[in-house]
N, C-alpha and C positions, 0 to 999 in steps of 0.2 A: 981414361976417365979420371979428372979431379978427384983429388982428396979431398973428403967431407967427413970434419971430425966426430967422433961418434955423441958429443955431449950436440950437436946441430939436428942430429938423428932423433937422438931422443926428445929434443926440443918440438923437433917437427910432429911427433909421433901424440906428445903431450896435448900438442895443437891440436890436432888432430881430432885425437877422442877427446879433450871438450869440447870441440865442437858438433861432434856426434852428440854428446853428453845433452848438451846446451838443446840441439835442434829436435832429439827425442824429447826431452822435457817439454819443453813449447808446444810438440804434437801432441803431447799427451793431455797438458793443462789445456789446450785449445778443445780437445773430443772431451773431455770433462765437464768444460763448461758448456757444451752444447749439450750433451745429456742432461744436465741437470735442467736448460732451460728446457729440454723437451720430455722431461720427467714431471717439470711443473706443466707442461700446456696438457699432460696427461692427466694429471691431478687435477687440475681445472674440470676437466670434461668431464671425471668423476665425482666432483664436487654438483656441477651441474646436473647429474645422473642423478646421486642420489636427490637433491633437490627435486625433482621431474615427479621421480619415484614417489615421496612423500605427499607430492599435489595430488598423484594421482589415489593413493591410499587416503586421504584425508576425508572423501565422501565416505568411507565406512565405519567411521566413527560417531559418537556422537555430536551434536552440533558446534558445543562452546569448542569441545578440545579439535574436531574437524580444522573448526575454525584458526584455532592457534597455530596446527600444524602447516596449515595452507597458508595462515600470513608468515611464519618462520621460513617456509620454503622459499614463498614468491618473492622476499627479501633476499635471502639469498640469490636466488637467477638473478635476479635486478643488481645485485652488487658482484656476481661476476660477470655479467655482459658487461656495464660498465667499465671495468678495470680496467687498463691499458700497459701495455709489457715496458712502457717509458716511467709509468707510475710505480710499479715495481721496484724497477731499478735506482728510480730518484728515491726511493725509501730504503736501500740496501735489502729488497729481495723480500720486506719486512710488510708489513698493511694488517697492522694491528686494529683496525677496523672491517677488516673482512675475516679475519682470525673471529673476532667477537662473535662475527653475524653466524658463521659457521657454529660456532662453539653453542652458540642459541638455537641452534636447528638441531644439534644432538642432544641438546635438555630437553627441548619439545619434544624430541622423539622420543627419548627414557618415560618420560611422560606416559605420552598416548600410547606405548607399546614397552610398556614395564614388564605387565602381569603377564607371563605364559600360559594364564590358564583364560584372561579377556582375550588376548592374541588367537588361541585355539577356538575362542566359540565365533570371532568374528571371520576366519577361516573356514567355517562351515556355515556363517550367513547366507553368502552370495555366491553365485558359479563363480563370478570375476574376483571376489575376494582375495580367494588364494594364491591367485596369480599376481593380485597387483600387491599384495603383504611377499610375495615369494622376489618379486623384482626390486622393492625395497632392501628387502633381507641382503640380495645379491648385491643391490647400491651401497648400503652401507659394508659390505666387506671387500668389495673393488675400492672404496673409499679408503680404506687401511691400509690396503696391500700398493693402491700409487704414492700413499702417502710415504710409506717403510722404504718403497723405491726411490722416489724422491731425496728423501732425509741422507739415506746411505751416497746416494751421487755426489749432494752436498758435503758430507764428510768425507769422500774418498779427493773430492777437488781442492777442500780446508787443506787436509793433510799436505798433500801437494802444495797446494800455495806456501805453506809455513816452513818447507823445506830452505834449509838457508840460502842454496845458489840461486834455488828462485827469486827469494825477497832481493839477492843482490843484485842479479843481473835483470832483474825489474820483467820477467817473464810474464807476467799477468799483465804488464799496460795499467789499462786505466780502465778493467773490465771489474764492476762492481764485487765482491764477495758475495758469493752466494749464501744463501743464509737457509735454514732449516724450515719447516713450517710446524709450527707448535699447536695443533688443534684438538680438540678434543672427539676422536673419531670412533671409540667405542660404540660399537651394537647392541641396541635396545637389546634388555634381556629373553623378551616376549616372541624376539625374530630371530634370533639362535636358533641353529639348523640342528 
């Protein structure tokens, strides 16, 4: 067996575990980024939940604010069907426009479902009342809890990305930052469990 001097060894060894280094990071920012997009298609579908939720609660109210509830909702479906995952990404993850229309569905709903004690008598209106105020209730706290999952994905992938060997060996590509979602998804007072 040739002599192979030990500074060639450790060279090789060097090589070596960067290149583990290198190929474990990549795996890792690659399942990062795909959680986060499927944290948001999660979010989405809760977004459109509670939407749903809201149409259907909006006949037990009275008419103007009904009213307001049900076009704040219908707005919203209509601006997430529309949205497209290319539109997303051309905006860096951001659609400060669909941010807005969300944010206005949560003030209509503080709104129509403030008072805990209007919330309890319309709960014992109807047979179906309670159930479609109790699937609200549950839309608006699936709403929080994909959103807190989401945002975290987003943060754990930031972190990652900002690490230096990343930015230098350019591990990300050309795959947009993910970005947080900043919405105001607080729980009418009146639907607290």
């Amino acid at each position: 067996m040739p002599y192979v001097p030990t500074w060639v060894l450790a060279l090789v060894a060097v090589v070596l575990v960067l290149g583990w280094y290198l190929s474990y990071s990549a795996g890792r920012l690659d399942w990062l980024h795909h959680r986060v997009e499927t944290l948001r298609a999660a979010l989405d579908a809760q977004l459109a939940r509670r939407a749903a939720a809201a149409v259907e609660a909006a006949p037990l109210l009275d008419p103007a604010t009904g009213l307001l509830v049900a076009a704040a909702a219908a707005q919203a479906l209509a601006a997430g069907e529309t949205r497209s995952e290319t539109e997303w990404l051309e905006a860096g993850g951001q659609a400060p426009q669909l941010e807005e229309i969300e944010n206005d569905l949560t003030r209509v709903l503080h709104v129509a479902f403030g008072d805990p004690a209007e919330v309890a008598v319309l709960r014992d209106s109807a047979p179906l009342a309670a159930q479609a105020l109790l699937l609200l209730t549950q839309a608006c706290t699936r709403v929080q809890l994909a959103r807190r999952f989401h945002n975290d994905a987003v943060a754990a992938a930031v972190r990652v990305r900002r690490k230096p060997v990343v930015r230098w060996t350019r591990l990300a590509g050309h795959a947009a930052m993910p970005a947080m979602v900043e919405i105001d998804d607080s729980v009418p007072p009146g639907l607290t469990v």
